[in-house]
C-alpha positions as CSV (number, residue, x, y, z in Angstrom):
1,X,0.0,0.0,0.0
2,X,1.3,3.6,-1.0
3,X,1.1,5.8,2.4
4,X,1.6,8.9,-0.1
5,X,-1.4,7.6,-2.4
6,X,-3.3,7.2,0.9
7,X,-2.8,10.3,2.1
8,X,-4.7,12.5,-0.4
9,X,-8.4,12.9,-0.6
10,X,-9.0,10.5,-3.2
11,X,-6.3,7.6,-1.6
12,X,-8.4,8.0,1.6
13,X,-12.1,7.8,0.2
14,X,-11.6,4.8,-1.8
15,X,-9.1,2.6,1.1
16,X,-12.4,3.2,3.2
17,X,-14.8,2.5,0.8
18,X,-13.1,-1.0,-0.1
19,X,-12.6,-1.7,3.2
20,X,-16.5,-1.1,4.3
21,X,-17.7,-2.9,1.3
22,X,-15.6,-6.1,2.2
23,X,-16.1,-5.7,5.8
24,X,-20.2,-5.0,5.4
25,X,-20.2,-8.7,2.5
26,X,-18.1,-10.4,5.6
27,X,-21.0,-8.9,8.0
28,X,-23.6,-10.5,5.5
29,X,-21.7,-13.5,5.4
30,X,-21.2,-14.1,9.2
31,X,-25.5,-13.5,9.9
32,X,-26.2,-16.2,7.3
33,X,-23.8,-18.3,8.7
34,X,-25.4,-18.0,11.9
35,X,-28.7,-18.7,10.6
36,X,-27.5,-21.8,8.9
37,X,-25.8,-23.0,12.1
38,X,-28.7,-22.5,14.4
39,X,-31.0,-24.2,11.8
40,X,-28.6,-27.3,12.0
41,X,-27.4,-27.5,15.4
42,X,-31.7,-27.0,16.6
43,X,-32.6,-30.0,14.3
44,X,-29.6,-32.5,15.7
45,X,-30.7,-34.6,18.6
46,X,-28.0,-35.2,21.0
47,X,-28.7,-38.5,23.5
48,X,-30.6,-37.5,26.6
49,X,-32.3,-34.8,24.8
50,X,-35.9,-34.3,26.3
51,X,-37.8,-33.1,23.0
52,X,-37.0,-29.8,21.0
53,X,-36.0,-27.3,24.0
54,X,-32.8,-28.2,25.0
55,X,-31.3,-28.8,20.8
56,X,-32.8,-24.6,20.6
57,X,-31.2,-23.6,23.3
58,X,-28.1,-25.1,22.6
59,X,-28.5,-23.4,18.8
60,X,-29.5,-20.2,20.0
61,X,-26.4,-20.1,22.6
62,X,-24.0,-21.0,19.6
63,X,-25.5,-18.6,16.6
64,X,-25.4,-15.5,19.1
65,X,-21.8,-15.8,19.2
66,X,-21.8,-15.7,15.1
67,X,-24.6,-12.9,15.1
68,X,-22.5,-10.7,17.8
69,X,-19.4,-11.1,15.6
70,X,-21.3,-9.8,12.8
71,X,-22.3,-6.5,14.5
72,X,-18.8,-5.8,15.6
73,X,-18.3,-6.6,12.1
74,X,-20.8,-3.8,11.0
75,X,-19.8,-1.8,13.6
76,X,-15.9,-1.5,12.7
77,X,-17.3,-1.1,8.8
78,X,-19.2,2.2,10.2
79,X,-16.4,3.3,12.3
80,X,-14.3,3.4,9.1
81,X,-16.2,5.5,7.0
82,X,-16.2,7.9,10.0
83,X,-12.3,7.1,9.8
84,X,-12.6,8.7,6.6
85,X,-15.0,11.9,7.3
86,X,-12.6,12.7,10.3
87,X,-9.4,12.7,7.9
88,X,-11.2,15.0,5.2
89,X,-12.5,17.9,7.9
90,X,-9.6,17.3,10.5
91,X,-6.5,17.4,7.8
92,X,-7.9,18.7,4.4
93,X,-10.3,21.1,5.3
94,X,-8.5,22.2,8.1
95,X,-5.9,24.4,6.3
96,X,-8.8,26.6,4.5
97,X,-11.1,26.9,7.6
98,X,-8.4,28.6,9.5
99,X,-7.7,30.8,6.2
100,X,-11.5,32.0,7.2
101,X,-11.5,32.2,10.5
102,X,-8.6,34.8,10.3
103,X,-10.3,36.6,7.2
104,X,-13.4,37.0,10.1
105,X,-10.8,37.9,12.5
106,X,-9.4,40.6,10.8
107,X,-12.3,42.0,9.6
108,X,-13.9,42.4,12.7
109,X,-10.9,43.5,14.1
110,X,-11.1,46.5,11.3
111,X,-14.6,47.1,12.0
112,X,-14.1,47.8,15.7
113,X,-11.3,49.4,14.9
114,X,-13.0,52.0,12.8
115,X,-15.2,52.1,15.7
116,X,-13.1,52.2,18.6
117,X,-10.6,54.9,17.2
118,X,-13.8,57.5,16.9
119,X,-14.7,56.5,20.5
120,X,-10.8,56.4,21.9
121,X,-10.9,60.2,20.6
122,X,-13.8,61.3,21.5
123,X,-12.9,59.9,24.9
124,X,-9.3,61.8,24.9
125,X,-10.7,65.1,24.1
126,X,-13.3,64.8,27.0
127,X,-11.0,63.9,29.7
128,X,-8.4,66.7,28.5
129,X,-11.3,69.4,29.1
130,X,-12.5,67.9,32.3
131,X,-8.8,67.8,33.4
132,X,-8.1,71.1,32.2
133,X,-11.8,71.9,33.8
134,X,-10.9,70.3,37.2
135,X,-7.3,71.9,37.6
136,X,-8.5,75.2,37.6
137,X,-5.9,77.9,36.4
138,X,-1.8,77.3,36.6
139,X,-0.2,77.7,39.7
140,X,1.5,80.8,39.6
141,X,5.6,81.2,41.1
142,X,8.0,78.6,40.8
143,X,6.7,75.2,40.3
144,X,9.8,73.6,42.2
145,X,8.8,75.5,45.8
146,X,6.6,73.4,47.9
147,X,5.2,74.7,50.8
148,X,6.2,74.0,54.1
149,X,4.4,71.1,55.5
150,X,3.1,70.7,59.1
151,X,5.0,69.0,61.2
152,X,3.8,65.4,62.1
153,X,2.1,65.0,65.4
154,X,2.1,61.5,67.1
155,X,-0.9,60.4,69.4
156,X,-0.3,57.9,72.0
157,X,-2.9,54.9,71.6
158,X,-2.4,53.6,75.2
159,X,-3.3,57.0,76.9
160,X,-6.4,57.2,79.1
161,X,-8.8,59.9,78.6
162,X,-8.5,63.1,81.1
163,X,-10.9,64.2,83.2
164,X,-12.1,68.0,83.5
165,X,-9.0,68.4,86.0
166,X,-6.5,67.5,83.3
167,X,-5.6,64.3,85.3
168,X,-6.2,60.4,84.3
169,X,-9.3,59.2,85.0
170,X,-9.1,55.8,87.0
171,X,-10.3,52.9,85.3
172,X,-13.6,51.8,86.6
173,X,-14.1,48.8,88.5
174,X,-15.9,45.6,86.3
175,X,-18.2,45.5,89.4
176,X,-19.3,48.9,88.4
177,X,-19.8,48.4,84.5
178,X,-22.0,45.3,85.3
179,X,-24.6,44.4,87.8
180,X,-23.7,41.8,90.7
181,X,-26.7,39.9,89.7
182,X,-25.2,38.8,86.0
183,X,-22.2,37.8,87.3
């Protein structure tokens, strides 16, 4: 088998196609086999046979074997021919879907663009005037000259209030923040 004669379009289609025509005549095959066997096995008495039952059973045990091989038969037959539809939109068709994909890409990409570059402008010209707006009117002297800051004051977390006095106030008693009773 040529790989490289495979591996085109036409290579592909008819390897599957010949392969699911012989494999769906072997399917064909295998449930008339079946049929036949069943047909002879339920007509053969075998000694201590008690009338028909047991020689059907025995036929019907033996041809589902045949008529199971015969739907895996079928079922690799269908598998191939989806073999063969994965391989034409997986490999072939993939080259020329992502030629579109980027052609829609890019064109929306130009129409938002078109779009967005009206908007980005409009939007830079607003926030110019509101800055503008907002800042009021130039500083006037030299730019470099801060003014002084006020020095940083500190506040002690841990301190306790003061009363009218100006001394601490004592801390209160638990007793006194909560009655006797709910304690």
């Amino acid at each position: 088998m040529d790989m490289d004669a495979l591996m085109t379009r036409e290579g592909m289609r008819t390897t599957t196609s010949e392969q699911r025509d012989t494999w769906v005549n072997d399917a064909v095959q295998i449930r008339q086999m079946a049929q036949i066997i069943q047909a002879r096995i339920a007509n053969t008495h075998v000694d201590g046979d008690n009338g028909q039952g047991p020689a059907r059973r025995r036929a019907a045990k033996v041809s589902r074997r045949w008529r199971r091989a015969a739907r895996l038969v079928e079922k690799a037959a269908a598998e191939i021919e989806a073999a063969d539809a994965v391989y034409l939109r997986e490999v072939l068709e993939l080259p020329d879907r992502r030629a579109k994909d980027l052609e829609r890409k890019a064109d929306r990409k130009n129409r938002l663009g078109l779009a967005t570059g009206a908007v980005h402008e409009q939007v830079t010209n607003s926030l110019t005037t509101s800055a503008a707006t907002l800042a009021g009117p130039p500083p006037v002297g030299n730019p470099q000259v801060t003014p002084a800051q006020q020095p940083i004051q500190y506040t002690n977390p841990h301190a306790f209030p003061l009363g009218p006095t100006g001394h601490t106030v004592p801390v209160p008693n638990i007793g006194d923040l909560f009655n006797q009773e709910a304690m």
